[in-house]
N, C-alpha and C positions, 0 to 999 in steps of 0.2 A: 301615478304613484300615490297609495293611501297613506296619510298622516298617522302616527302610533299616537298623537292625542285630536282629542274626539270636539275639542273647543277652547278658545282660547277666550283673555280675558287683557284689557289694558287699562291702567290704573294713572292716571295723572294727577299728580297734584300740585295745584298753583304753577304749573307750567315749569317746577323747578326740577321735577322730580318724575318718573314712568318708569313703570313695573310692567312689562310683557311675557303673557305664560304660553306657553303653546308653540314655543319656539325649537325648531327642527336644528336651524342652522343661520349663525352669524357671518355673512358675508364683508362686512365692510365696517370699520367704525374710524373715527375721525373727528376732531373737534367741533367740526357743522356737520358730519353725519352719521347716522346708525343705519346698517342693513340689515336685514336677516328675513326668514325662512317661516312662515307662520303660517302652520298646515296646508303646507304643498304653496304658499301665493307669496311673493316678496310685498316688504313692508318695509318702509324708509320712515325714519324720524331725522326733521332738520332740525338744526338750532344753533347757538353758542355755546360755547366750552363744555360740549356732551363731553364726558365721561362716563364709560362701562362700571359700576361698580358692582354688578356679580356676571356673570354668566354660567349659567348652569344645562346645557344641552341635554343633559341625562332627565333634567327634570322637566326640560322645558321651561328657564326662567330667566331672564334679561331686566335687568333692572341699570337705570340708566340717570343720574344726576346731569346738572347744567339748566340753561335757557330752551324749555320745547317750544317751538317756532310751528312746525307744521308733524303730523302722523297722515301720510298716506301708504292706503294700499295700491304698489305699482301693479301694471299687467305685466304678465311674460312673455317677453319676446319670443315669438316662434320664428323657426327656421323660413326660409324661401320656399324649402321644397313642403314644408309640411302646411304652409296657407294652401301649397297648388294642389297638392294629394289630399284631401277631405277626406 
């Protein structure tokens, strides 16, 4: 599946505050965690008392207050049958 944006951008500051553009889709959010969707690849931000304060999917924008602890990009789990079908 091809992403409708072309590149994405994360902005931290002082670990209080991230700004993520390029955002398809918000999976999960939670006081230690944010999910979501950043052309076609999940992206987890940990911390303390994340909170959401925009989300914007039309525009592609997540902007996120609280304690950032960690920003990784996870891999996606593929199915059983599709590791054995190549």
């Amino acid at each position: 599946m091809e992403s409708k944006f072309k590149n994405h951008r994360l902005v931290c500051e002082d670990r209080k505050s991230l700004c993520i553009t390029g955002v398809e889709k918000a999976d999960n959010a939670t006081p230690t965690q944010f999910s979501c969707i950043v052309l076609g690849r999940p992206l987890i931000v940990t911390g303390k008392g994340l909170s959401v304060k925009r989300l914007d999917i039309v525009e592609g924008i997540a902007e996120l207050a609280g304690e950032i602890n960690e920003i990784k990009y996870a891999h996606e789990k593929k199915s059983l049958l599709s590791r054995i079908f190549k």
